[in-house]
Each structure stands twice: as structure tokens, then as C-alpha cells.
C-alpha positions as CSV (number, residue, x, y, z in Angstrom):
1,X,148.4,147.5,97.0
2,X,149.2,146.0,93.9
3,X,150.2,142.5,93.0
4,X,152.1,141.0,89.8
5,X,151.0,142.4,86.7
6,X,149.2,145.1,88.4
7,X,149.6,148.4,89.1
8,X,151.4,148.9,92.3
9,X,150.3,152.5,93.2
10,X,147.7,152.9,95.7
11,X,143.9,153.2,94.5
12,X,141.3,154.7,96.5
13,X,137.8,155.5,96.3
14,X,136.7,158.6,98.4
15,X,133.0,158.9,99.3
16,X,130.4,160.8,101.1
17,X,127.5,163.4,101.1
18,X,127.3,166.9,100.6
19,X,129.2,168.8,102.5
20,X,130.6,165.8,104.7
21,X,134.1,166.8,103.4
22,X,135.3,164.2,100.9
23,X,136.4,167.0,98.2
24,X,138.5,168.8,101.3
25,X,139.9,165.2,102.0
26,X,140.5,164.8,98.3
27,X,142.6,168.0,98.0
28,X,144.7,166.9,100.9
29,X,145.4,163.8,99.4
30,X,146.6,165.8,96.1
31,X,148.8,168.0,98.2
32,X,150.4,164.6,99.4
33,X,151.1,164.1,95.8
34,X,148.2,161.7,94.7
35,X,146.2,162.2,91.4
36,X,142.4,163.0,92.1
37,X,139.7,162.1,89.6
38,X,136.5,163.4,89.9
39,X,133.4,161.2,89.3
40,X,131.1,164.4,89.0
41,X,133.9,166.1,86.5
42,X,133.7,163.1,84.4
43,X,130.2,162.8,84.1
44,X,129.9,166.5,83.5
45,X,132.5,165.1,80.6
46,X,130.4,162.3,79.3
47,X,127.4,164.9,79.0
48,X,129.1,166.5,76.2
49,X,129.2,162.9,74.4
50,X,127.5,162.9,71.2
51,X,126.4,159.9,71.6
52,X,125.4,160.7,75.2
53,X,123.3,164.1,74.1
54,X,121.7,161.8,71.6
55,X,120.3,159.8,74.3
56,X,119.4,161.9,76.6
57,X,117.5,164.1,73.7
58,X,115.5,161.0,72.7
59,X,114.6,160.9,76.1
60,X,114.4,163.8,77.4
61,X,114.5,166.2,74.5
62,X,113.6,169.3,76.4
63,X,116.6,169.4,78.2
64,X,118.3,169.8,75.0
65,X,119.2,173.2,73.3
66,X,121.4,173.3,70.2
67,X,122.5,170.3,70.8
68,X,124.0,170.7,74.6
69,X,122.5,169.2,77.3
70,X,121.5,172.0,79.9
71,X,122.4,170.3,83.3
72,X,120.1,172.5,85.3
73,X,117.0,171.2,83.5
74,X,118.2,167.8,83.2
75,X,119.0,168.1,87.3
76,X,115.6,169.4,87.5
77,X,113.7,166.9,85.7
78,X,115.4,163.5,87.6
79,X,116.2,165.1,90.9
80,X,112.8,163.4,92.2
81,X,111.9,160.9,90.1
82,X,113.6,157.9,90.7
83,X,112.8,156.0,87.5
84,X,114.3,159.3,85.6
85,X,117.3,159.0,87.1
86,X,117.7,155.6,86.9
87,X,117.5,155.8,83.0
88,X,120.0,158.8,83.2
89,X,122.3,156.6,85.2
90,X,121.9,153.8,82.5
91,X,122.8,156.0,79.9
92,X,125.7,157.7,81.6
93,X,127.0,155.4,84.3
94,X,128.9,153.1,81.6
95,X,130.9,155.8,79.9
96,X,131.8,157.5,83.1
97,X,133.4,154.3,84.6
98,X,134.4,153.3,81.3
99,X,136.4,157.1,81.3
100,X,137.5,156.8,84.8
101,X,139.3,152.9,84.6
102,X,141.4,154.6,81.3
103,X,142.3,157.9,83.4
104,X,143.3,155.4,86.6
105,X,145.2,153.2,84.1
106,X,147.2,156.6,82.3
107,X,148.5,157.0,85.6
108,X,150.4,153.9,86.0
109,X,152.3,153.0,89.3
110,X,151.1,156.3,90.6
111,X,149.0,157.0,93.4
112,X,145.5,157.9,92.6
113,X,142.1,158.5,94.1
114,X,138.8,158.9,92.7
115,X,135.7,161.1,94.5
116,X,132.9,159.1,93.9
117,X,129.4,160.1,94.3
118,X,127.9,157.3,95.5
119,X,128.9,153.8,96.4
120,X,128.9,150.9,93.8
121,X,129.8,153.3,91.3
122,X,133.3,151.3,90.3
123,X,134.5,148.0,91.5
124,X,136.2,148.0,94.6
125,X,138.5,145.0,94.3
126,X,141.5,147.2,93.4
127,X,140.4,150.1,95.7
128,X,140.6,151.1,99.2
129,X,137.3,152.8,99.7
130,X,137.0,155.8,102.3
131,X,134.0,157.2,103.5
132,X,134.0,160.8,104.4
133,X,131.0,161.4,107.4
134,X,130.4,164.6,109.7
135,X,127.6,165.5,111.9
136,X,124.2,166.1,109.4
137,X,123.8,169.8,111.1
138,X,127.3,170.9,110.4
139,X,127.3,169.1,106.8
140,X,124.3,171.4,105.8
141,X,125.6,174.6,107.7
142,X,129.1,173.8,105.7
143,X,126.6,174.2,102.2
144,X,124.5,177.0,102.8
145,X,128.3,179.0,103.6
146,X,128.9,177.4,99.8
147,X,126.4,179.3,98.4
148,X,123.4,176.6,98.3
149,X,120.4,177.4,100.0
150,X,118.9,175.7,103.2
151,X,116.1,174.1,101.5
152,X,118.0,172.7,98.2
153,X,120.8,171.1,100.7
154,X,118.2,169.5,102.7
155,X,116.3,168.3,99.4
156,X,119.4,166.9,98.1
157,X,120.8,164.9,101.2
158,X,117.0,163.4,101.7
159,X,118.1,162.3,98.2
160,X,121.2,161.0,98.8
161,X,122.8,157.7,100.0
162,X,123.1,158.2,104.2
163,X,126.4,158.0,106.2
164,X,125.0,154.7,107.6
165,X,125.3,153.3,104.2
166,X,128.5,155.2,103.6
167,X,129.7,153.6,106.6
168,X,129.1,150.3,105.4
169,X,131.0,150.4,102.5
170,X,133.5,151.9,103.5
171,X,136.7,150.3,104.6
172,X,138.0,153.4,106.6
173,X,136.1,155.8,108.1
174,X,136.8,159.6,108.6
175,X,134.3,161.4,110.7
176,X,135.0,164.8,109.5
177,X,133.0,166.8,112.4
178,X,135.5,168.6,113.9
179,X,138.5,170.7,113.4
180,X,140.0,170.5,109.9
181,X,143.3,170.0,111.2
182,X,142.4,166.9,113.3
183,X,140.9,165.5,110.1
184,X,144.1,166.7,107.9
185,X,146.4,164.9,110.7
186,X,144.1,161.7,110.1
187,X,144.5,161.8,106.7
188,X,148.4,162.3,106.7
189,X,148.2,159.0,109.2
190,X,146.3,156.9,106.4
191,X,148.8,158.1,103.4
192,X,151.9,157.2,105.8
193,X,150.3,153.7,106.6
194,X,149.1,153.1,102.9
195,X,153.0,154.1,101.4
196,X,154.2,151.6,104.6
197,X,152.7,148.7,103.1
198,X,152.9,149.9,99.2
């Protein structure tokens, strides 16, 4: 997947909604020996930024206690209002890619793969870009079992990006509906084709 002067380990992008399955498919993929970098983990990183509480206090200073940014409230006050979270996402979105490119580029020739949250989020020139889709009833049964309530999982994926979309940006698709082992065999199939053409 790389070319001269680049890195020749593959790069991936792994996307979806809640509870599709794209963490499960990222874990398999770490088992098979590839680095995972987590979109969400970084951001909950770049919250911790001073320059980032700063922000988000000048903004929002209510959501800001000693000088830590309490997620909840923050989740709270942009989880329906889209010109909140659009200003959150300008403040943050920079420094999380920014974070992510320097932990993909630490890691070389190695194989790594990054759990985005939504699409877009990095370029996907030097990535292949998996989507991660299951059947909307199982995805929300698969997050009340997590813990989350019925209500705040159907709140969120009303809120999120659908598998349609997914399914358009994606350059492979794994419909994660079914047994885990079928999806764990399909997986195994796309690391043994992507280290065939490395």
C-alpha cells in the first residue's frame, strides 16, 4: 500500500455507528498484529489540551471545572445542537488529526488502523477505509447489553452519520449482522489479501 518514499505498511480507516461492530473489528485486527488508534481516545486526549480547555471555556465556560473539561456536560450541551458541535469540532478536529497523522507516522512500515468516528475525519488517500454495518435492531440491542439505555442509543444513532453513508465511503464493506465468527473469518480474508498485495 505504499509507494517510494512512503510508508509501506498498510493503513486503514475503520468506520461505523454504535454498536455496528467496528471496535470488535478493530480488536481483531490488533490480534492479527496491527496497531489500532482510536479517534474517540484521542480526542478524549486533546480535551485535556490547555490550549483546547481554554477554548472550549471561552465558549462554553460552564462545562469547565477547575480547569478540566467535564465531558458529560460538554456531551450534553452539543449533543443536539448542531451549530454547538460544529464549533466543538472546529476547535478539536485539528489537533485530533494533527495527533493521529504523528501516531500513524511513529509506527513506520507497520500496519496500522485507525477507528474513526465519522467519515471525512482524515484523508483517505493513504487509507483503505472500511465500514462496519449490521442490522439497526441488533446494533441497538448490542448497546443496551453495554450498559446504555434504549432511549440514549436511539438518540445517538438518530444523531449519527447512517450506514447508507457509511456505505458510500467506504471501500470495503463488512455487514456485521450475524455470527461473530463469520465476521472474524471475513476479516482474517481482508488482512490475508491486504499482506498479499503489501
Amino acid at each position: 500500500m505504499g509507494g517510494e518514499g512512503t510508508p509501506s505498511g498498510a493503513r486503514i480507516l475503520v468506520g461505523g455507528g454504535i454498536g455496528a461492530g467496528k471496535s470488535s473489528v478493530c480488536d481483531h485486527f490488533a490480534r492479527r498484529g496491527f496497531v489500532v488508534i482510536s479517534a474517540d481516545e484521542v480526542g478524549h486526549q486533546v480535551l485535556v489540551d490547555g490550549s483546547v480547555v481554554a477554548e472550549v471555556a471561552d465558549r462554553w465556560p460552564q462545562v469547565v471545572r477547575g480547569g478540566v473539561v467535564d465531558r458529560a456536560a460538554l456531551a450534553s450541551v452539543v449533543f443536539d445542537d448542531a451549530d454547538a458541535l460544529a464549533a466543538l469540532e472546529a476547535i478539536t478536529h485539528p489537533r485530533i488529526v494533527a495527533r493521529i497523522r504523528s501516531l500513524v507516522d511513529e509506527h513506520g512500515d507497520g500496519d496500522v488502523v485507525v477507528e474513526a468516528p465519522i467519515p471525512g475525519l482524515l484523508g483517505a488517500d493513504r487509507y483503505l477505509r472500511i465500514a462496519v454495518v449490521a442490522d439497526p435492531h441488533l446494533r441497538i440491542a448490542r448497546a443496551v447489553t453495554r450498559g446504555s439505555s434504549r432511549d440514549d442509543v436511539e438518540r445517538r444513532m438518530a444523531n449519527q452519520v447512517d450506514d447508507a453513508i457509511w456505505r458510500s465511503w467506504a471501500d470495503v464493506v463488512i455487514d456485521n449482522s450475524g455470527p461473530w465468527h463469520a465476521t472474524e473469518l471475513e476479516v482474517d480474508g481482508l488482512i490475508d489479501r491486504i499482506h498479499s498485495d503489501a
